[in-house]
TIGU-485297 format. One record per residue (C-alpha): residue number from 1; residue in three letters; x, y, z. Coordinates in nm, 4 decimals, padded with zeros to 6 digits. Layout:
<recs>
(rec NUM; ALA; (X; Y; Z))
...
</recs>
This chain:
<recs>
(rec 1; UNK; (12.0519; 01.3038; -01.0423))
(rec 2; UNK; (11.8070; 01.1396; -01.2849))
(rec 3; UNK; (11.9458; 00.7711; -01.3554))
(rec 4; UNK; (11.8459; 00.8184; -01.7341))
(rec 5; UNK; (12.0522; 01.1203; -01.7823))
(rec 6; UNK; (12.3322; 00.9360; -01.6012))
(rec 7; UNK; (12.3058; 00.6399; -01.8381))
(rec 8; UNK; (12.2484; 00.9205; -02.1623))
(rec 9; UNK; (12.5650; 01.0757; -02.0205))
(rec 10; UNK; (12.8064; 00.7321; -02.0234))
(rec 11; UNK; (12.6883; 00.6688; -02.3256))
(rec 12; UNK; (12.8224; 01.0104; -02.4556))
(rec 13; UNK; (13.1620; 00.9735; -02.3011))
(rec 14; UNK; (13.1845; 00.6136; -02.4138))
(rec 15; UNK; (13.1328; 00.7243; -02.7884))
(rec 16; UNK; (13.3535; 01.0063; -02.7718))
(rec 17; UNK; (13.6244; 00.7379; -02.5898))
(rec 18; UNK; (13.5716; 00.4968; -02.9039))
(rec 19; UNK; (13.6143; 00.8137; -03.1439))
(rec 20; UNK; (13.8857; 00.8705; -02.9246))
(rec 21; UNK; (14.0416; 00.5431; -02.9688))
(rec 22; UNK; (14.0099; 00.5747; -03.3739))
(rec 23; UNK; (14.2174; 00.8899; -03.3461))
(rec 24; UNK; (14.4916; 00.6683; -03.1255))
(rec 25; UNK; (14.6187; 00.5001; -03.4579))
(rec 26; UNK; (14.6628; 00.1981; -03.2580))
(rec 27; UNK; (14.7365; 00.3750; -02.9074))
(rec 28; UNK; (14.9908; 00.5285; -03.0915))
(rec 29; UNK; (14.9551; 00.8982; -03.0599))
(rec 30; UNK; (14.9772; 00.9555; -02.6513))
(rec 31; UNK; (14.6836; 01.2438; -02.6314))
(rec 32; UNK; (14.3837; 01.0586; -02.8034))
(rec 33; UNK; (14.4911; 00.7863; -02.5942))
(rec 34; UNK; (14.4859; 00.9876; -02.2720))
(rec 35; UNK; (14.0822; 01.0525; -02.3634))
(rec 36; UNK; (14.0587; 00.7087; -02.4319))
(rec 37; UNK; (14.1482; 00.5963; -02.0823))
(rec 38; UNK; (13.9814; 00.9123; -01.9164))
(rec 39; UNK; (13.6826; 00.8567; -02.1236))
(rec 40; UNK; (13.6003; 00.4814; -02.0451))
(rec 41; UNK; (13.7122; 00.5023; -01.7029))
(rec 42; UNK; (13.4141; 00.8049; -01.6179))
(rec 43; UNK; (13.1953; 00.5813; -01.8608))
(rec 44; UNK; (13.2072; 00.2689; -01.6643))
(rec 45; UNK; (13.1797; 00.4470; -01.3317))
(rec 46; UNK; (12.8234; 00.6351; -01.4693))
(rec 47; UNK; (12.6947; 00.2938; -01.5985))
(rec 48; UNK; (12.7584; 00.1492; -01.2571))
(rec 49; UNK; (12.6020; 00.4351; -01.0843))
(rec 50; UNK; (12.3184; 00.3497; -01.3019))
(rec 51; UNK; (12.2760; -00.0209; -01.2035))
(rec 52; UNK; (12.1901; 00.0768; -00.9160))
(rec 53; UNK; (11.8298; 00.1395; -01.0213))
(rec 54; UNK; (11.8457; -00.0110; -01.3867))
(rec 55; UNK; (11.8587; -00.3779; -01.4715))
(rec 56; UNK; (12.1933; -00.5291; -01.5886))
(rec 57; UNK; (12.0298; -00.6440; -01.9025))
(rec 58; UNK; (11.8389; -00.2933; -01.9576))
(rec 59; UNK; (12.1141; -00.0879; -01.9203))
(rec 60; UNK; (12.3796; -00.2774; -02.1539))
(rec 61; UNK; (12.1198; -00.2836; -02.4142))
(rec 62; UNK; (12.0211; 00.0626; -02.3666))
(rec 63; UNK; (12.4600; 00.1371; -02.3846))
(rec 64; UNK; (12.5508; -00.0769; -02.6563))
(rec 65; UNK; (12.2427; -00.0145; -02.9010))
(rec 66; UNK; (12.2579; 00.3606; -02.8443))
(rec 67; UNK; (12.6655; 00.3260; -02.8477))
(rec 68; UNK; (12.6372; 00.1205; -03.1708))
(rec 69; UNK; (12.4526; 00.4047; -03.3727))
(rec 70; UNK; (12.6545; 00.6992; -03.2160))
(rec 71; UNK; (13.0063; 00.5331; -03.3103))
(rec 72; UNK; (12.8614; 00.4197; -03.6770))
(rec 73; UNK; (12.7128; 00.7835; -03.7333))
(rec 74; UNK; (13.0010; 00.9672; -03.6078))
(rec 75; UNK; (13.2297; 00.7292; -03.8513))
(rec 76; UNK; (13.0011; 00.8143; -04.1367))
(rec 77; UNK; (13.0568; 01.1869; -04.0401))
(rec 78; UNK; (13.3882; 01.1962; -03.9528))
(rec 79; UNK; (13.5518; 00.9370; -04.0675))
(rec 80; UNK; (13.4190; 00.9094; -04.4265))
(rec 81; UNK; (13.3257; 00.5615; -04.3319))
(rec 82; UNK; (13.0448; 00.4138; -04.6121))
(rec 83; UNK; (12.7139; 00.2563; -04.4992))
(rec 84; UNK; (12.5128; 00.0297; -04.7202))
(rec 85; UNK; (12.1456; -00.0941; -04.7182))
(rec 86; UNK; (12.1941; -00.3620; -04.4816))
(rec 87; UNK; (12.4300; -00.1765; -04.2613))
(rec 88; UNK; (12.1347; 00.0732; -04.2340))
(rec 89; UNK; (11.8699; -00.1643; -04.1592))
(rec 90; UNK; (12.0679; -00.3328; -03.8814))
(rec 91; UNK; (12.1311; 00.0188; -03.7100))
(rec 92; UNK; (11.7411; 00.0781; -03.7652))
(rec 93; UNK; (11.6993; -00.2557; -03.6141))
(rec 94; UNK; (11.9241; -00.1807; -03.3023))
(rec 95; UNK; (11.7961; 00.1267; -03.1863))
(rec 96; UNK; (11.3952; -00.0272; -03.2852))
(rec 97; UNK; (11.5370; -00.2733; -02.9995))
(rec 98; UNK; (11.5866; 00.0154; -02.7667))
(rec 99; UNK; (11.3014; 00.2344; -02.8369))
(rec 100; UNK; (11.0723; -00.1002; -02.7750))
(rec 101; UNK; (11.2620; -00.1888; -02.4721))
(rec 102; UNK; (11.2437; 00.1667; -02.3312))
(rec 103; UNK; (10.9134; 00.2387; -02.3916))
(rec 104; UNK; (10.7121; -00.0808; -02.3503))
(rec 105; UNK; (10.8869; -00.3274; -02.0842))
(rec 106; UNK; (10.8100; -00.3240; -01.7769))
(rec 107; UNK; (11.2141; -00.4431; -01.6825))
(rec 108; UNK; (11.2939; -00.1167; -01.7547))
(rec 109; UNK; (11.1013; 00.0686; -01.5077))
(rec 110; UNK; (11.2550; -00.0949; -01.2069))
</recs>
């Protein structure tokens, strides 16, 4: 399986785990936090499958950056959660980070 649709796909089930654990009200309703465990846990076990071919570095960027805008768009959505002008521009800024890092380092394409 391609290791770029394996890292796509943890990053997926690691933002619907976070949405997940918003729904918990503090790992207090049992059934969100059933995903929450069953989420991360097949999350972290498709990131490591990807390290096998993608860099440490690459591939936590690649997670976090993409997770960050996922989990911030989804509580904009969802959750009614506001976003302001810098908010915005730091989320642009993120996934600029990924997009460059993707598409023009060399690191990646290990």
């Amino acid at each position: 399986m391609n290791v770029w649709f394996l890292l796509g796909l943890a990053i997926v089930v690691e933002v619907i785990g976070t949405t997940a654990l918003k729904l918990s009200d503090g790992f207090s309703k049992p059934w969100p936090v059933l995903v929450v465990a069953l989420c991360y846990g097949l999350a972290f076990y498709l990131l490591a499958l990807t390290l096998k071919q993608i860099p440490v570095g690459v591939a936590y960027a690649i997670w976090s950056g993409a997770g960050i805008a996922l989990i911030t768009l989804i509580g904009w959505l969802v959750f009614a959660q506001k976003l302001d002008w810098p908010a915005l521009l730091g989320i642009a800024l993120i996934i600029s980070g990924v997009v460059v890092l993707q598409v023009f380092s060399k690191v990646s394409g290990q």
